[in-house]
N, C-alpha and C positions, 0 to 999 in steps of 0.2 A: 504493500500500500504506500503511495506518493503522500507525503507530508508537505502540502502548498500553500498551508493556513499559518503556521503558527506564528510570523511575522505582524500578522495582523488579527490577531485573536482578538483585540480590544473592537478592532472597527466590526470585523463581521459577527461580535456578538451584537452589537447597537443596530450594524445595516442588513441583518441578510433579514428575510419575512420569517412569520411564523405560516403555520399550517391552520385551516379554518376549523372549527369546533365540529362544525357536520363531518368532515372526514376522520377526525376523532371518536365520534357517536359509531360510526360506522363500522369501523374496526371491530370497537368495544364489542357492540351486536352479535361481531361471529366467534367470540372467545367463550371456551368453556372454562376458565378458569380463572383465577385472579390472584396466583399465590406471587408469581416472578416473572420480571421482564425485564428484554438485557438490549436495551440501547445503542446498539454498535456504527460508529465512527460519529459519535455521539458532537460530537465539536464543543460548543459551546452551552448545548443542550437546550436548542429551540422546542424539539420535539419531547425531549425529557421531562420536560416542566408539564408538558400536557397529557401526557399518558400517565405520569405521578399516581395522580389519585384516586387511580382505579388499583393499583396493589400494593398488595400488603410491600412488596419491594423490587427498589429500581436498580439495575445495576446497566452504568451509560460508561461505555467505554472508548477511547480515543488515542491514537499515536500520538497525540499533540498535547503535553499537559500543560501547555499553553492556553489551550485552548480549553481544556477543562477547567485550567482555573478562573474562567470567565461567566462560567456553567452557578445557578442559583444553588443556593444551599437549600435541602430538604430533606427534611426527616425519614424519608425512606428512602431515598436515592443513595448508591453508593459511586464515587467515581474511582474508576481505574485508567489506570495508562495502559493500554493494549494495544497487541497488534490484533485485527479480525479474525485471520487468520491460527493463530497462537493464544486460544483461550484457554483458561485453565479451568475452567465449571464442568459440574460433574453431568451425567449422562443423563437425555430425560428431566431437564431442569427446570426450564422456562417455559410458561404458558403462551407469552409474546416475545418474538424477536423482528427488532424492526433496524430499518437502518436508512437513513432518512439524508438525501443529494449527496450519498458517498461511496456507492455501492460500485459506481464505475471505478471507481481507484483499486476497488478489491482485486488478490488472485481469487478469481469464482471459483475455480473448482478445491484451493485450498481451504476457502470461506464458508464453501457450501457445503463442506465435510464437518466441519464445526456445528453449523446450524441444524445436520443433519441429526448428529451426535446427542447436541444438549437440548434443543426441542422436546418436549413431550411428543408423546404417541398423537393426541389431538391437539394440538401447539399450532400455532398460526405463527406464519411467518407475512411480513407486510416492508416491500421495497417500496419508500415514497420520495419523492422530490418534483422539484420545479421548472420548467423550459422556459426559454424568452420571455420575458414581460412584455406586453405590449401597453400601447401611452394612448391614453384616450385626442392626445392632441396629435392631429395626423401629422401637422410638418415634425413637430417634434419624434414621434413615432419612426417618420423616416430618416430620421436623422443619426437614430437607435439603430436601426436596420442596418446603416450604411457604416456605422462603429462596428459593429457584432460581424457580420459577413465580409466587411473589406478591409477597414481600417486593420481587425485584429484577425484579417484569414493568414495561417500559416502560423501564427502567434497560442494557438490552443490545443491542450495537450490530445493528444490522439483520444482519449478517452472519452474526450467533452462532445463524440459522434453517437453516446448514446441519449446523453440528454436530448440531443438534438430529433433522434429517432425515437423519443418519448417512453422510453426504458422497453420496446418493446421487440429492442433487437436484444436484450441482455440473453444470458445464459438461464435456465428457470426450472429448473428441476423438481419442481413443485404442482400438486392437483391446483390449478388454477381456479381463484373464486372470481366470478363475474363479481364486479362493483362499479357503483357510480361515479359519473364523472364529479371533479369538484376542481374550483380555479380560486386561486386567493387573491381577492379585491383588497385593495389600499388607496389611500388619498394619503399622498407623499408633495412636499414641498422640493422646489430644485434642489436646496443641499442634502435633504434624506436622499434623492436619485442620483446626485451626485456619489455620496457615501457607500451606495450600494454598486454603481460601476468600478467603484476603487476596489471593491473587493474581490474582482473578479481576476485568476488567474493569468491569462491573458495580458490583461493591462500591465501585469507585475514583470510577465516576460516581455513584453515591448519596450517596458522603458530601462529593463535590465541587458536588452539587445542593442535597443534605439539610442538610448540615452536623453531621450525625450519622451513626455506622459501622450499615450496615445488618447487623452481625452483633451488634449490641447485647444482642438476645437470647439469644444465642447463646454468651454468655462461658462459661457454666458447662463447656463440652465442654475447654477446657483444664486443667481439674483428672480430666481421666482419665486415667491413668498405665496400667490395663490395655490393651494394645496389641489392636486393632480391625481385625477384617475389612473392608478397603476395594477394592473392582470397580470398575474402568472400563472398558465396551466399547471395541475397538479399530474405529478407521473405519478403512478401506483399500481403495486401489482403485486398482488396478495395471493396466499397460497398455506397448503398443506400438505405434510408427510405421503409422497405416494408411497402404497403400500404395497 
């Protein structure tokens, strides 16, 4: 697993989105159980905070303890420094195992021996993350487009081709559960859209290539103070133990 965050743990705990509560509900719905659930490439622990209160314990794991230490403090959550791959929990553990816009960094088939391993017999496993936002303001929107596809083509790590193919080219070794679609709305100001391009890989290798920020053009969106429609489709693909 690529470690690409930890530099900036502090921003992408403040700038990256959370997950909508409906796709939270949703989960919950197909879980038989509620003893443990193990959070894997946990980051910061946007998703950790929200699956919390449904068990008795959380344990959110991350290569980055950088980024873990950015992660909320909670009475059932445990945090570890892990690799996904190299976990150390015992066989038939966890009711939920989720791993939430980090799954493409994984080795899948050393990861999915893992999840194969410590999942329960009836244990849900749930792969969730985010693709492109789009901006309710079309010039602005295109302006997104033309960062994301040109400015930063060649600049993104090979992996970032599954977000892109909406997790649905992953590797999936799981009985698949149909579920609904869900997209995470925000109303963001220029500098929270700003905050949130900074954290994007990409930008980090451009200007570690270029020696210029590839949002250079882009300075003007931090003097909008009126607060902006911001979408990102949710990826998710949830599954169980074939048997």
């Amino acid at each position: 697993m690529k470690d690409l965050f930890s530099a900036q743990s502090e921003l992408y705990q403040q700038a990256r989105p959370t997950y909508p509560q409906l796709l939270i509900d949703s989960l919950i719905q197909q879980l038989n159980g509620f003893d443990r659930a193990w959070d894997c490439g946990a980051g910061s622990g946007q998703l950790t905070r929200l699956i919390a209160p449904y068990f008795q314990q959380v344990i959110a794991t991350d290569l980055s303890q950088n980024q873990l230490d950015q992660a909320p403090a909670l009475r059932n959550v445990s945090y570890l420094q892990q690799a996904a791959e190299q976990c150390t929990f015992p066989d038939q553990y966890f009711d939920l195992i989720t791993v939430a816009q980090a799954i493409h960094w994984f080795d899948f088939e050393k990861f999915y021996a893992q999840v194969k391993r410590t999942l329960k017999a009836d244990g849900l496993f749930a792969v969730i993350g985010y693709g492109l936002l789009t901006l309710e303001d079309a010039l602005l929107n295109d302006r997104l487009q033309q960062l994301y596809h040109q400015t930063l083509n060649g600049f993104w790590d090979a992996e970032r081709r599954y977000i892109d193919e909406l997790y649905q080219t992953i590797p999936f070794p799981f009985q698949d559960i149909p579920m609904p679609q869900f997209q995470i709305e925000l109303c963001w100001t220029g500098q929270q859209l700003w905050d949130y391009l900074n954290t994007w890989s990409a930008v980090k290798h451009y200007q570690d290539q270029m020696q210029v920020s590839a949002l250079a053009d882009l300075q003007d969106i931090r003097l909008i103070r009126q607060p902006m429609q911001v979408t990102f489709p949710v990826l998710l693909r949830v599954g169980r133990q074939t048997t």
